[in-house]
N, C-alpha and C positions, 0 to 999 in steps of 0.2 A: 201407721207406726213405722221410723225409719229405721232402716236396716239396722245401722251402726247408730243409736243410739248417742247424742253428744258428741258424733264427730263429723267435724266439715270434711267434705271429701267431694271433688271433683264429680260434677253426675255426669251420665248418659241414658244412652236411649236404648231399649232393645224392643222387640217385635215378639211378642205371647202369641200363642196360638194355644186355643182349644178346641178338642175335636169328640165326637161323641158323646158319652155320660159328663166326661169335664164340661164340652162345651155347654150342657141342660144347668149343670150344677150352677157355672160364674154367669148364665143366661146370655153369653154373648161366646163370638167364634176368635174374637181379636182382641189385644190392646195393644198400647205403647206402654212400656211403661219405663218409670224416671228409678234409674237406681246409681249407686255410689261407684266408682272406678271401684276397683278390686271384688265386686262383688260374685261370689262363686253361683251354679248350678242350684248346688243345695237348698242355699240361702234364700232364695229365690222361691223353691216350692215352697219354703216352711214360711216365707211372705204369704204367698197364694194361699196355702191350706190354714193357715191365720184368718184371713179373709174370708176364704169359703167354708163353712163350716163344714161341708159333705166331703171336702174335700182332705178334710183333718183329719178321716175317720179312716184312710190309706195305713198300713201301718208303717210303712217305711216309704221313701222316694219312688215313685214309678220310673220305669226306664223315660231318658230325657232324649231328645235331639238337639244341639246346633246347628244351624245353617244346613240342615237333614244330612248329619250325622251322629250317630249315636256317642252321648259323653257321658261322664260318669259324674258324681254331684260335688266335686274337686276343683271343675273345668271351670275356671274363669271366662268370663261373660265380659263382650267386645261393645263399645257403641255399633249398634246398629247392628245385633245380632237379631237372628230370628230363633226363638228358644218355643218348643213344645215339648210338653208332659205328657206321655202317651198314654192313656188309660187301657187296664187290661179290657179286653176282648172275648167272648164268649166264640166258640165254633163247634162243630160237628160233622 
């Protein structure tokens, strides 16, 4: 399903990474994936958690990375960004 719905909009590219419980849930560590210029952070997991059903069950955005920096779900997404979802973490 495309992002923006009914509108032509220039695509690009960016670089998904999943790591841990994400990466078991989408069964893979990587994509490419094709989305519209303008398209934010946000946008993007409610794409993914669209997709992965486990992944829906988040109640809110996990913290995100850019190009491994931490962004908020606002941040506009560059061709050829590298974008990860960080799933929380257990420790002791």
């Amino acid at each position: 399903m495309p992002l923006f719905a009914g509108v032509d909009l220039p695509e690009m590219r960016v670089n998904l990474l999943y790591f841990a419980s994400f990466r078991d849930a989408a069964g893979l560590s990587e994509q490419v994936r094709e989305l519209p210029e303008g398209t934010r952070v946000a946008q993007l997991w409610e794409a993914v958690a669209r997709e992965i059903p486990r992944l829906a069950a988040f109640p809110a955005m996990p913290p995100a990375a850019v190009n491994r920096e931490y962004v908020d779900g606002e941040t506009l997404l560059r061709d050829g960004d590298e974008v990860a979802f960080l799933p929380p973490v257990a420790g002791g």
